[in-house]
N, C-alpha and C positions, 0 to 999 in steps of 0.2 A: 229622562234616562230610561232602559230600555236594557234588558238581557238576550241576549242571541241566541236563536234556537239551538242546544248541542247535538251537532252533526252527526257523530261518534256513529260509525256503521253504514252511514250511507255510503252508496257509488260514485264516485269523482270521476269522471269523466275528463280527463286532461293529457297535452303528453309532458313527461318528466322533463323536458327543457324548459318550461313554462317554471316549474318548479327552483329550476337554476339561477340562483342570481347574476343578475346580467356582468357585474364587473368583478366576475369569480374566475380563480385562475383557471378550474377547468378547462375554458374555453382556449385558453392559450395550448395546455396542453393537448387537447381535441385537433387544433388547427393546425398545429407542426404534424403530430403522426396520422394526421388521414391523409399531407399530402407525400408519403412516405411507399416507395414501391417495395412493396414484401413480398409480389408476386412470386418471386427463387421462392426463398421461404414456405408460401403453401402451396408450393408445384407438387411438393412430394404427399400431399395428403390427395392430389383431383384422380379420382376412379379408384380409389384404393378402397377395401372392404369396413368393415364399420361403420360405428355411427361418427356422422360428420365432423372435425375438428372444428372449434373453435375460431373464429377469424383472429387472426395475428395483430392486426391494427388493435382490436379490440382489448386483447390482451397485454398490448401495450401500453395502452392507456390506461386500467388499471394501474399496471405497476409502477408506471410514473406518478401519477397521481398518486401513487400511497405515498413512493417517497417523498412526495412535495411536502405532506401530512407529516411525515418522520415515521411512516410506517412501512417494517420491513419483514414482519411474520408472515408466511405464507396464510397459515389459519385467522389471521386476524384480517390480512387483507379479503380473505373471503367471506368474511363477517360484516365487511362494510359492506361486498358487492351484496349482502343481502336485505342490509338496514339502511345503508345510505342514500340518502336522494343522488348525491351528486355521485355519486359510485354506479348506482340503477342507471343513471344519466350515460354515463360514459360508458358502459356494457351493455346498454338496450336490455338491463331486465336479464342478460345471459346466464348469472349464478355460476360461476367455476367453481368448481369446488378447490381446497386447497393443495392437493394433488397436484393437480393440471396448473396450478400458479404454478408452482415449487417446479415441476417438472419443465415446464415455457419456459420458466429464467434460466433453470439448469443447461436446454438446451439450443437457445436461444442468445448466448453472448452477442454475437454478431451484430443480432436486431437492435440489443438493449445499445450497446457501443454506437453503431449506424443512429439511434436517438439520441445519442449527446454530441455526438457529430453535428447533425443536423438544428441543437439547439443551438451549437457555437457559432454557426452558419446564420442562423437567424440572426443575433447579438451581433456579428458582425455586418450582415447586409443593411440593418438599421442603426449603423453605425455607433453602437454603444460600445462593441469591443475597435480600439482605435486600431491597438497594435504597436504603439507608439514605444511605450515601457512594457518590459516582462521579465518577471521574476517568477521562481521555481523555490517553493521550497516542499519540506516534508515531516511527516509523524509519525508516530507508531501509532497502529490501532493492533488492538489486542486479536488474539485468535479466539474461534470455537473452541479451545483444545485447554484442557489442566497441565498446570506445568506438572503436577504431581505422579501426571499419567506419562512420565518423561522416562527414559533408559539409554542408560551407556553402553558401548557396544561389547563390555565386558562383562553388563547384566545382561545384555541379549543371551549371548554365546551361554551363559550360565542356565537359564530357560531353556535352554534348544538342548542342553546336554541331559535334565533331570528332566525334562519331555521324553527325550530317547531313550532314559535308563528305564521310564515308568516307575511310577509309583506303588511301592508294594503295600498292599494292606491285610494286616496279620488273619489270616485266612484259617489259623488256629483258634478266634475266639468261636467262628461259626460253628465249629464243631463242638465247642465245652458247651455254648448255650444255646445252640440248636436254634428254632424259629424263633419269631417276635415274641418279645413277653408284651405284657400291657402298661409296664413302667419304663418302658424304655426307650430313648427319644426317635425321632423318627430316622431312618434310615436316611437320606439327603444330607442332614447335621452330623450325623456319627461318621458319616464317608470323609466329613470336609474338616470334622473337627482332628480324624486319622493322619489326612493329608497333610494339613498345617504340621500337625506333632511330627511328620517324616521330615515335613521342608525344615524344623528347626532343628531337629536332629544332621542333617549336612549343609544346613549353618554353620552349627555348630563344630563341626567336621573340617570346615572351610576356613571358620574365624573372622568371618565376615555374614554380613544382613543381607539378605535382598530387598529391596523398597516393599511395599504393601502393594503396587502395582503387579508386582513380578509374583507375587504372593498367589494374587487373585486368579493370575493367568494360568497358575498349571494346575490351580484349584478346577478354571472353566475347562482346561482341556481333559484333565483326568473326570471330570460330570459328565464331560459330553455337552458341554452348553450350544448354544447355538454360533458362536464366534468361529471363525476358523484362527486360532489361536496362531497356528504355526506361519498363516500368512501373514499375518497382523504383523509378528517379528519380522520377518524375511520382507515387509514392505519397508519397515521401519531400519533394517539393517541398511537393505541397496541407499536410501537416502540418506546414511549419516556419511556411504562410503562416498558417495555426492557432495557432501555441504564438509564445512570446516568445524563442525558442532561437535562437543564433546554427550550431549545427549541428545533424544531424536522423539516428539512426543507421538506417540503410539495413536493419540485420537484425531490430529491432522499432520501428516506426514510431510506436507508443504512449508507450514508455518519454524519458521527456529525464534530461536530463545534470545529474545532482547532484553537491553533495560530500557523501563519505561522513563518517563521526565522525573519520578522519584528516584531512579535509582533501581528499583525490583525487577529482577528478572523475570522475565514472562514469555510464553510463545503467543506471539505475535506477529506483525507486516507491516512494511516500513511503506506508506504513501507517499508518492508525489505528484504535486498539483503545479501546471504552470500558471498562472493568472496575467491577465491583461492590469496591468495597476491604474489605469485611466479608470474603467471601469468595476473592478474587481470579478469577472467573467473567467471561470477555468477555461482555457483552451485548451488542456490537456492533460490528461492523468495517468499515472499508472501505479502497480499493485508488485513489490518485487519483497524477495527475500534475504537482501544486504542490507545489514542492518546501516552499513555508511550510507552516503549521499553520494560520495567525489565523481564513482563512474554515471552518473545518471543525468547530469545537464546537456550531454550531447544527445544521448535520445529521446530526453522533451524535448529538445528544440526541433527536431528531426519526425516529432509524434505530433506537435503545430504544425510545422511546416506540409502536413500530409492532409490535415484538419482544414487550411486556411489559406493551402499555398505557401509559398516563398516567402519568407521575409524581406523588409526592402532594406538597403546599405544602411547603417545607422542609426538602425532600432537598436534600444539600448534593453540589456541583457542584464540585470539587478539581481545580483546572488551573494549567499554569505559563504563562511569561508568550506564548509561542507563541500560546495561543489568548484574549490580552486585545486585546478590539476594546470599543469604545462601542458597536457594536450588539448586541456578546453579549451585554455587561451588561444592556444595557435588555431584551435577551429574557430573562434570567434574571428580572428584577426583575419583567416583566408576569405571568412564568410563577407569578411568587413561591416561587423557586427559590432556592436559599440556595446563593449563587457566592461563592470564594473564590479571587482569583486575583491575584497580585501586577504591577503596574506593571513599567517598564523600571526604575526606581531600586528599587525592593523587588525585586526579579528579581534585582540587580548585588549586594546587600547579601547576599542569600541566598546566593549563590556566591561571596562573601569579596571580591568586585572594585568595590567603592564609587565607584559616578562621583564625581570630582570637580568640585566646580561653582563655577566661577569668580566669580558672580553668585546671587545668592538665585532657588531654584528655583521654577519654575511654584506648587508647591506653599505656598507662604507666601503665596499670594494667593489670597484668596475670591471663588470665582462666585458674583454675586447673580443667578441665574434672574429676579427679579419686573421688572429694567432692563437684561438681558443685557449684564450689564460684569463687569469682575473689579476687586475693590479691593485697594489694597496695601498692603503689612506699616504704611506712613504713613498712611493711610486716603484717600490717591488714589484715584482711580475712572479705569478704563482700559477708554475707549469704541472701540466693536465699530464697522471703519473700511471694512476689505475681507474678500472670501473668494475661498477658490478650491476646487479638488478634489482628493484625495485617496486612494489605492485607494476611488473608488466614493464616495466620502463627503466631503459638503463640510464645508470648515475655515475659522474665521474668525481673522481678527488684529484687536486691542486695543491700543490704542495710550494713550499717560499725554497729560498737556499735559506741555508742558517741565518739565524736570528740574533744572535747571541751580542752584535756592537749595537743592534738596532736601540736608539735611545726611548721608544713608544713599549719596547717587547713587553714588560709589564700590564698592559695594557691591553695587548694582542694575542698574548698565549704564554701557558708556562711548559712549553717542549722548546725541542732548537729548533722546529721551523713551525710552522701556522697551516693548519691545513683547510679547506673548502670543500665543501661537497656542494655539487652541482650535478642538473639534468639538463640533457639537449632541449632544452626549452626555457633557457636562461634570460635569452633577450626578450624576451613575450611577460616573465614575471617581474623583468626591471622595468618593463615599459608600464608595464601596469600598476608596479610600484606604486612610480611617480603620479600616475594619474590619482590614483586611488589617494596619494597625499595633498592635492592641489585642492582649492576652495571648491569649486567647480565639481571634482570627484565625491570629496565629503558630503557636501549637499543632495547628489543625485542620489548615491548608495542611503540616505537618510530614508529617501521612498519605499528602500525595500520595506520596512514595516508593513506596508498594506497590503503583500501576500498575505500576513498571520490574519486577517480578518478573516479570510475565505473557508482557510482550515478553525480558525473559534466559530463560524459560521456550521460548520459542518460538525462539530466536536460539542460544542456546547447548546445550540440551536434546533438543532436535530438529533440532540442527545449521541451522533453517532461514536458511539468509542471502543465499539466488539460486534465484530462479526457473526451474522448468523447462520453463515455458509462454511463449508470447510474446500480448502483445495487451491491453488492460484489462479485456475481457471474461475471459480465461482466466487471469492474475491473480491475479484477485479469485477465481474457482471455486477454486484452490489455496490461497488464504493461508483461506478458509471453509473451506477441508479442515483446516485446521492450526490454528485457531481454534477447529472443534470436539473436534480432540486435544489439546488443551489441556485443555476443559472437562472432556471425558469423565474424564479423570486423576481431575480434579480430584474431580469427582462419587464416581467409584470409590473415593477416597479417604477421602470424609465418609460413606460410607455401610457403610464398613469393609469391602466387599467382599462384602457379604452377597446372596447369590442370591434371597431373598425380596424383598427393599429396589427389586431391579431391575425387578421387572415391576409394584409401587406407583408405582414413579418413572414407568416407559413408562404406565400410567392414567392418571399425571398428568397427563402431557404427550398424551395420547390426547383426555380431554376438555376440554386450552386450546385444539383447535384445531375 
């Protein structure tokens, strides 16, 4: 046996790929975005004054690789580029500071979206996303933003009016006690502690509180803080007169106010991911501020279809009841897409909570399409009377003639006749009914589970569950950083790690684009 001279100090003489382990993802990441044309992208820095920008490729690989890591701070990610082998590897040594990260993402969506393009392109040309099944679903991920830092558009206008009156401060004691004494607290605190004492005095005036947020704000503006106070409102006003919100948070003007899976209301962003269920592969994501689901399966299929091309006849479509509307189906059906999505009583039976129905339900009654009536379990005919609207979509009511010899009417309703409500897309949710109850139906809609790995993949695995950007544009640039760290896993994983497989796979996706 024998101790090794310690090195500690000497010159190494090597380059940083030497360094790399050979079956490291890096190199997955490295192969996809060098073959990746960003040339748009640095047109606008060639002859321009300064000192030279960064290469784009460069800093794209970065911030993929951090997400692969689960890392999404701009300052942290600049901590690797300066301790990391595999970081120094993918940057040639460049050092960004975290600046120029923060600033690249901010304005760079394009690029970072164009690399999760290009990864689903890969997974598909090595056939690991089939295409075959695809299912859509979605989460809340929390905001940058305090719900505490929230206001109603009643506390707005309240701020904007005791802004306008200004704040007096009794101008009387300056003259009983003249300059500073040497006991007396500093000038900054006595201004704020003045001001508070005004705002509770027309409080109290008013009979009502204003939050601590609102408190704080005509504190900043009557200091002179650095905030511009009155924009802050008049951002936060224009967007509540936007959204359906009863409050609008002051610190991200995008994000509104959800409840999370406990229950807690919070501002937040509702995601949705469609996945390939063959292989668990996002093909396609996006970042919206409805806290529902229903309108959002016809534009992931239409955010695939732009990712991957056309869908072919027969790809089957696995969704819960979230995104059942009468207009999906009919798009699913013109697309001749093979949708399998359960109703609000098939939804209930599925999670073991069986509505109970007092009355024989919509469903024991037949739409006749060819005299738009529905007929009944007695072969009544229940004629179409009024309509009205409905998110977007009009709804008609069906009415029986009197009920009152009918020997069932106990059974059917307690008025003299039975009414229906129905949408012009009646025959698309009884078609679907039935599939949705056939052995065959049940089975297939069983798969949808394998969407929730992808989002526990990205929530529990990558710890992601709050944003650290603010805005719907920036976002969306984040959760597409974390969407293609998903994938990249994934890929790396089917392809066993093999460094040959990497730069087939970057061909492949070199000539989808």
């Amino acid at each position: 046996m024998a101790i090794q001279e310690d090195t500690l100090g000497q010159s190494i003489f090597m380059n940083s790929a030497d360094m790399v382990p050979k079956d490291h993802i890096c190199h997955l990441v490295a192969a996809i975005i060098n073959k990746m044309d960003v040339s748009e992208a640095e047109e606008r820095f060639v002859g321009g004054p300064g000192y030279p920008a960064y290469p784009r490729k460069m800093l794209l690989r970065l911030l993929t690789m951090a997400a692969v890591d689960g890392m999404f701070s701009s300052r942290k990610i600049a901590k690797l580029a300066r301790e990391n082998v595999i970081y120094i590897h993918l940057t040639g040594n460049k050092q960004p500071d975290f600046r120029t990260i923060c600033l690249f993402r901010a304005e760079n969506a394009d690029l970072v979206e164009s690399t999760f393009n290009q990864i689903v392109l890969v997974a598909r040309g090595l056939r690991i996303a089939t295409l075959g099944s695809l299912s859509t679903d979605s989460t809340k991920i929390k905001a940058n933003a305090s719900r505490e830092r929230s206001l109603s558009k009643e506390q707005i206008e309240w701020i904007r009016e005791i802004i306008k009156k200004g704040i007096e401060i009794d101008k009387e004691e300056d003259k009983l006690y003249g300059d500073k004494r040497g006991d007396e607290l500093p000038p900054e605190l006595d201004t704020k502690e003045k001001i508070y004492k005004r705002i509770k005095e027309m409080e109290k005036e008013r009979g009502k509180e204003l939050p601590r947020t609102g408190r704080k704000l005509i504190a900043e503006h009557a200091l002179g803080g650095k905030r511009n106070v009155k924009k802050a409102l008049n951002k936060a006003s224009k967007a509540l007169e936007k959204s359906d919100q009863r409050y609008m948070s002051l610190t991200d003007t995008d994000s509104r106010l959800m409840p999370n899976k406990k229950g807690v209301i919070e501002a937040a962003y509702s995601t949705h991911v469609t996945v390939d269920l063959d292989s668990g592969i996002i093909l396609s994501n996006d970042v919206v501020q409805e806290s529902t689901d229903y309108a959002q399966m016809i534009p992931q299929i239409k955010n695939t279809e732009r990712v991957v091309g056309r869908l072919a006849e027969g790809t089957k479509i696995i969704n819960d009841y979230g995104y059942y509307t009468g207009r999906a189906l009919r798009f699913l059906e013109k697309r001749g897409l093979d949708g399998y999505l359960p109703d609000k009583k098939q939804a209930s039976v599925n999670k073991g909570t069986q509505i109970e129905e007092k009355f024989y339900p919509k469903e024991m009654f037949r739409y006749d399409r060819a005299t738009t009536s529905f007929i009944c379990p007695r072969g009544k005919r229940l004629k179409r009377r009024w309509s009205c609207m409905s998110r977007g979509v009009r709804r008609y009511q069906y009415f029986t003639e009197k009920c009152s010899k009918c020997p069932v009417k106990s059974k059917c309703t307690d008025r003299e006749y039975r009414i229906i409500s129905a949408g012009i897309h009646e025959n698309e949710k009884q078609r679907m009914r039935a599939k949705m109850e056939s052995k065959q139906g049940k089975a297939t809609y069983r798969r949808r589970m394998l969407v929730e790995h992808s989002l526990g993949d990205i929530k529990q695995n990558f710890g992601f569950r709050e944003f650290l950007t603010r805005g719907l544009k920036g976002v969306g640039t984040e959760f597409d950083l974390v969407c293609s760290a998903h994938n990249l896993k994934l890929i790396w994983s089917k392809i066993d790690r093999r460094v040959d497989r990497v730069f087939a796979a970057a061909a492949t996706a070199a000539g989808a684009f």
